[in-house]
C-alpha positions as CSV (number, residue, x, y, z in Angstrom):
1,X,159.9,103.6,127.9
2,X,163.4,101.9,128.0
3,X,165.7,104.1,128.9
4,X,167.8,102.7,125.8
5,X,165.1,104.1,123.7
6,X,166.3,107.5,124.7
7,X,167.0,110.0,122.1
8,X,170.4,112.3,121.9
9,X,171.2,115.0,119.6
10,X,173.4,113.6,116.6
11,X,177.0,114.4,118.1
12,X,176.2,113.4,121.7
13,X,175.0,110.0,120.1
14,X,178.3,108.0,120.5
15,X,179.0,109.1,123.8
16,X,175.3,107.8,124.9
17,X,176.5,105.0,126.6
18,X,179.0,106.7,128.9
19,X,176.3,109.7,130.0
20,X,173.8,107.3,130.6
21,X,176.5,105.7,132.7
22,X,177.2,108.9,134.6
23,X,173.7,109.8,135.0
24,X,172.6,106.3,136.5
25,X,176.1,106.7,139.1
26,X,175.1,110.1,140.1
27,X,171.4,109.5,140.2
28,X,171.9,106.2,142.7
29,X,174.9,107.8,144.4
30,X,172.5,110.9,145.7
31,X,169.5,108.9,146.0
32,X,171.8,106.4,148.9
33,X,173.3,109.5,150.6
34,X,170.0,111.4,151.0
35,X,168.3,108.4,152.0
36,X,170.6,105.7,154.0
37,X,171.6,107.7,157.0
38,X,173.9,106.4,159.6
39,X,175.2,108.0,162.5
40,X,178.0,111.1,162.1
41,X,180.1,109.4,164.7
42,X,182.0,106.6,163.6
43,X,181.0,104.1,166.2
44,X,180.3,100.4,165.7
45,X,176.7,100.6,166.9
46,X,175.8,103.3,164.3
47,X,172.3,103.3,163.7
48,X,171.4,102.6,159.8
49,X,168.1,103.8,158.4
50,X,166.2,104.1,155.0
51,X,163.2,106.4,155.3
52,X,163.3,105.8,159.0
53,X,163.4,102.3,158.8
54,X,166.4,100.8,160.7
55,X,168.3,98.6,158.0
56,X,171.4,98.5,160.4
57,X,172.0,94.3,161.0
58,X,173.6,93.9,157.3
59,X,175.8,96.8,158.0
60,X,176.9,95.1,161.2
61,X,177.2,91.9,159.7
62,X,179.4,93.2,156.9
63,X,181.7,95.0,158.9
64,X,182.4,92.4,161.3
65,X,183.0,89.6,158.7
66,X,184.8,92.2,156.3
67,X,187.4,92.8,159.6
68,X,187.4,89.3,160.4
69,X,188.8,88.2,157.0
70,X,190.7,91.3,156.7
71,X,192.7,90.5,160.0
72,X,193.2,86.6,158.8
73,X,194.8,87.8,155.1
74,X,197.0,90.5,156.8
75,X,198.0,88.1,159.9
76,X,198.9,85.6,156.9
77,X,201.0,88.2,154.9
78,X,202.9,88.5,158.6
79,X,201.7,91.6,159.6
80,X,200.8,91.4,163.6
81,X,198.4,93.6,163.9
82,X,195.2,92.7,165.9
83,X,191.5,93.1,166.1
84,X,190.2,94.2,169.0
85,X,185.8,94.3,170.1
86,X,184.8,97.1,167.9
87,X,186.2,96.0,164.8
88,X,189.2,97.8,165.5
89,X,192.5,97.3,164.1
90,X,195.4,97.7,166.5
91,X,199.3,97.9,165.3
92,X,202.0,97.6,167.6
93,X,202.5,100.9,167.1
94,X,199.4,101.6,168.9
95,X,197.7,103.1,165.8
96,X,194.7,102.1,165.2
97,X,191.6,102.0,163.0
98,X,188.1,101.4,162.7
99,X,185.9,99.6,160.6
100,X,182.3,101.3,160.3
101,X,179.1,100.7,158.4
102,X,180.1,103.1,155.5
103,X,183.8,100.8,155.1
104,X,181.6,97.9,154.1
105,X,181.3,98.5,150.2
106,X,177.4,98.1,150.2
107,X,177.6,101.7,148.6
108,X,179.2,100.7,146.2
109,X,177.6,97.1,145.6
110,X,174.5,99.1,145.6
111,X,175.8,101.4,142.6
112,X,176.8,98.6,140.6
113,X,173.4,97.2,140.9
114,X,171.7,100.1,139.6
115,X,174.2,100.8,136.5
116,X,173.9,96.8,135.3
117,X,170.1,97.3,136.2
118,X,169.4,100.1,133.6
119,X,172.0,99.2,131.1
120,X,171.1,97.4,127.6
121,X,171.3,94.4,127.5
122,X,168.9,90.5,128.5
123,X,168.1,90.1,132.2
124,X,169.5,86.4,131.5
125,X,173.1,87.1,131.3
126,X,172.5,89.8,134.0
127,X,171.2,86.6,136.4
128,X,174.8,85.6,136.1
129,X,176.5,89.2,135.2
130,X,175.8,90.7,138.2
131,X,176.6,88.5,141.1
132,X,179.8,88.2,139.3
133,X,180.6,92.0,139.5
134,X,179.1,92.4,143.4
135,X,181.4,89.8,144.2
136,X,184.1,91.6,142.6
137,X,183.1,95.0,144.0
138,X,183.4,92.8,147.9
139,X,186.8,91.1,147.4
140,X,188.0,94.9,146.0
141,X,186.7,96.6,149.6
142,X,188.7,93.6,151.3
143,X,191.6,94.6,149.4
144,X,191.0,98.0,149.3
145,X,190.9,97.5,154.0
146,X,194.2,95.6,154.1
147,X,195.9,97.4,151.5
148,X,195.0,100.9,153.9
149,X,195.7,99.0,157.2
150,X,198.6,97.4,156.1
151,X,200.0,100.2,154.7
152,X,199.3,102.2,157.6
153,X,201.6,100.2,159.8
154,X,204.2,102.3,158.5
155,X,203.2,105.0,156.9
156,X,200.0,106.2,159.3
157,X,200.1,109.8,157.7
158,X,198.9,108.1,153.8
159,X,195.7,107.1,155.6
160,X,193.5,109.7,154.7
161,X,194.9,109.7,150.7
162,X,194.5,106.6,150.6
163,X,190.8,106.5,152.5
164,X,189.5,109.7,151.4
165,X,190.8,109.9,147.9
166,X,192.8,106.8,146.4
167,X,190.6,104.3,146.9
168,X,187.1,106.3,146.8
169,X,187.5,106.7,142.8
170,X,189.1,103.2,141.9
171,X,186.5,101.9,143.5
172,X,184.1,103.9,141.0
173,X,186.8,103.0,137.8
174,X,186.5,99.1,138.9
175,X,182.6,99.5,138.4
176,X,183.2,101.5,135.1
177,X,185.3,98.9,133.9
178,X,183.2,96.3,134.3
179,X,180.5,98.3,133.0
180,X,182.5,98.4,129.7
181,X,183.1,95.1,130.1
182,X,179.3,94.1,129.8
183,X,178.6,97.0,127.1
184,X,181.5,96.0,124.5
185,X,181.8,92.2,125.3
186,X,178.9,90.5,126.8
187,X,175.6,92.3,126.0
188,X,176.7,92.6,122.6
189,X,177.6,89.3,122.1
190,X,174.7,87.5,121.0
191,X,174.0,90.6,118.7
192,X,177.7,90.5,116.6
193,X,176.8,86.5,116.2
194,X,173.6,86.9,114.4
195,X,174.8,89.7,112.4
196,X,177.5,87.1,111.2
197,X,175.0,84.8,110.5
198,X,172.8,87.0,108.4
199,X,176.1,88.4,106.0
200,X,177.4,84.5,105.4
């Protein structure tokens, strides 16, 4: 059964888009934390696993290239800041921070999948939909990195708002946007033209 096909009592009807939206972010978002388990320290070498599989070397590899071009826009911008072995970040200050396995915005990429993946609409403008929006969701994480690091420079006490809080839920109102995106603009699209067809 498509989960389009659904059925909602009469007044929850117009909001059917937006639950199923809700239910699909929660559903994925529990499904990843229960079952891709890293490490509780923060360290580099953090072991990654899915159902005891070790799924760790794209973790790495994100993190490592995520720092890399983090450190190259932030060196641009004139910051001097450095990255040291570890993918760790090191003002002249002395602060410093770390990028891990869960700062790599595979979460996230993951989420995104799932929402487009169970929303209306023809798997061929998906093809192109939704490499479009996971390569939003990555140049938002490397934004979202040398926005905190940068920031952090000077104000190293706004780390954890901006870690923990600020950047946690627009990274979730990026993905609902562009989940309104595809449900008002681009799924519908083919449907409003042959509507207008029909009526001339």
């Amino acid at each position: 059964m498509k989960i389009n096909a659904l059925k909602f009592p009469e007044k929850l009807e117009p909001f059917k888009g937006v639950i199923l939206f809700a239910v699909v972010m929660m559903v994925s978002n529990f499904f990843w934390k229960y079952n891709v388990l890293g490490d509780d320290v923060n360290r580099l070498d953090s072991v990654v696993t899915f159902w005891g599989i070790n799924i760790s070397a794209p973790f790495i590899w994100m993190a490592k290239h995520s720092a890399m071009l983090s450190v190259a826009i932030l060196n641009f911008l004139g910051s001097d800041v450095i990255l040291k072995p570890g993918n760790i970040f090191e003002h002249t200050t002395g602060y410093r921070i770390q990028i891990v396995w869960a700062c790599t915005g595979l979460k996230q990429a993951y989420i995104f999948f799932c929402i487009l993946a169970f929303s209306r609409g023809s798997w061929r403008k998906k093809l192109w939909y939704i490499p479009l929006g996971l390569l939003i969701v990555f140049v938002f994480n490397i934004f979202r990195i040398v926005f905190i690091i940068g920031i952090s420079e000077y104000h190293p006490e706004w780390f954890h708002f901006l870690h923990i809080y600020a950047f946690k839920y627009s990274f979730y109102g990026i993905i609902f946007l562009m989940w309104v995106l595809w449900e008002e603009k681009i799924s519908k699209k083919k449907l409003k033209n042959t509507h207008t067809e029909i009526t001339q």
